[in-house]
C-alpha positions as CSV (number, residue, x, y, z in Angstrom):
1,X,23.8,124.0,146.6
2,X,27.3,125.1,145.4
3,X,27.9,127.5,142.3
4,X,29.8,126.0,140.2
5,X,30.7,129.4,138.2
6,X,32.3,130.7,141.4
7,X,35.7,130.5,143.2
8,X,36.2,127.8,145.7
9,X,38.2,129.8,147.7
10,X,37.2,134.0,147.3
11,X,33.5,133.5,145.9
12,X,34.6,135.1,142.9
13,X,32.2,134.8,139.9
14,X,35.3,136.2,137.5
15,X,36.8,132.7,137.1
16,X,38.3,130.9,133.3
17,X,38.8,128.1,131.9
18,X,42.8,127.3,130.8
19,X,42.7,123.8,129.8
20,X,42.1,121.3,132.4
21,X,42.1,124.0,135.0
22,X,40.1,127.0,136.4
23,X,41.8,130.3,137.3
24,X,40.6,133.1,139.2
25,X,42.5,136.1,138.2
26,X,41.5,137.8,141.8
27,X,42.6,135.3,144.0
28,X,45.1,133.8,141.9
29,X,43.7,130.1,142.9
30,X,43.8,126.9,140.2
31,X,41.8,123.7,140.6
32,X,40.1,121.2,138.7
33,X,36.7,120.7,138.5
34,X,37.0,117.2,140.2
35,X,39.3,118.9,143.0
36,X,36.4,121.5,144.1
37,X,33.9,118.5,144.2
38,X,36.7,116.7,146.6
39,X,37.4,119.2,148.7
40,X,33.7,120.0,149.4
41,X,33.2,116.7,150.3
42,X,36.4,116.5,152.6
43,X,35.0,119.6,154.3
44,X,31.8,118.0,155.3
45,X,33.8,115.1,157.3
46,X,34.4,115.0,161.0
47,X,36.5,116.3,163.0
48,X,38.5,113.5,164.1
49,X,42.7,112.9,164.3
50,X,43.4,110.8,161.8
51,X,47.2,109.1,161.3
52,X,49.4,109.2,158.1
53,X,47.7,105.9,156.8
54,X,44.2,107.1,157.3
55,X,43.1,105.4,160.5
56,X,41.5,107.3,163.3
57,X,43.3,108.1,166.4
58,X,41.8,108.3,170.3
59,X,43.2,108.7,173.3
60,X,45.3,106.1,174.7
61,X,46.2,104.7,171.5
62,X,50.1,103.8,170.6
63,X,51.5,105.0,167.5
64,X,55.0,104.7,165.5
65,X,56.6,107.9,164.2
66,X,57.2,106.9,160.4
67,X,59.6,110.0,159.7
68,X,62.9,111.2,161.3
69,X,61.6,114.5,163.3
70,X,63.9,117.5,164.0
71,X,62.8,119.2,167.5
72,X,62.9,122.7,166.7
73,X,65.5,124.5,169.1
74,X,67.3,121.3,170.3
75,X,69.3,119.3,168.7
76,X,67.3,116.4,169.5
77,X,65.8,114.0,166.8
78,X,63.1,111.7,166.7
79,X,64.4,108.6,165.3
80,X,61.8,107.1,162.8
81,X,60.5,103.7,164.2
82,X,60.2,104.9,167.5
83,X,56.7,103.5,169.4
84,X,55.0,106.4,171.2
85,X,52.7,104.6,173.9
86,X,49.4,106.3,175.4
87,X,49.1,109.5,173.1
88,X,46.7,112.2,174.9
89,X,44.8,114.3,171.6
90,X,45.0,117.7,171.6
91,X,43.9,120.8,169.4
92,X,47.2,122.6,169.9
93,X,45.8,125.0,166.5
94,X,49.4,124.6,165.0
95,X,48.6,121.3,163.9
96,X,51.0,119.6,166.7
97,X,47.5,117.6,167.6
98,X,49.3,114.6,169.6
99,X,50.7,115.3,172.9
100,X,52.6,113.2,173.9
101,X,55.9,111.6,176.3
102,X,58.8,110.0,174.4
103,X,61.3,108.1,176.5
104,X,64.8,110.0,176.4
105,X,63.4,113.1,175.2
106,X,60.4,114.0,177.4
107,X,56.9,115.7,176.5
108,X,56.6,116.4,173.1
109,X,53.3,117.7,171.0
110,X,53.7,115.8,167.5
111,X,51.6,116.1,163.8
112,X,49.4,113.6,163.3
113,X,50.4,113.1,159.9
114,X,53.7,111.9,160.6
115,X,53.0,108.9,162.7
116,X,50.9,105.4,162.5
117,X,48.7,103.8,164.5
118,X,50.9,100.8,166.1
């Protein structure tokens, strides 16, 4: 059972009441009540890779990229539109959690949440 006279985030019991928001002055974190009920719930969720739209990715699956994506240290670009086939999922902990091969630019590890399932 959650407190709700506590801070979502440091489990601090000094929290107030500005309006439509809750402050806590330790932490310096805001949210709605709604919010903390939403986030809760979020938390309890699975695990799984989901795309920009929602839908859950496996492995195998082909997605678009839905964005224009700078490759850090190159000055390479991928062009928004482009169809990335047989995706393998990854937990690469930096949130790159789709590794990948994109034709004329090679092995790449991409953000689930810029790319839909195709």
């Amino acid at each position: 059972m959650k407190n709700e006279s506590q801070c979502p985030k440091c489990h601090s019991e000094n929290i107030y009441a500005d309006g439509n928001l809750w402050i806590c002055p330790e932490c310096s974190h805001e949210w709605t009540a709604s919010s903390s009920e939403n986030s809760s719930e979020e938390k309890v969720q699975d695990n799984t890779i989901r795309d920009a739209h929602g839908n859950t990715l496996t492995d195998g699956d082909s997605v678009i990229v839905i964005k224009d994506l700078k490759i850090k240290g190159s000055s390479s670009v991928v062009k928004g539109g482009t169809k990335v086939r047989n995706i393998r999922l990854s937990d690469g902990g930096d949130g790159h959690d789709i590794a990948c091969k994109i034709d004329g630019i090679g092995a790449i590890n991409l953000k689930s949440e810029f790319v839909k399932k195709a």
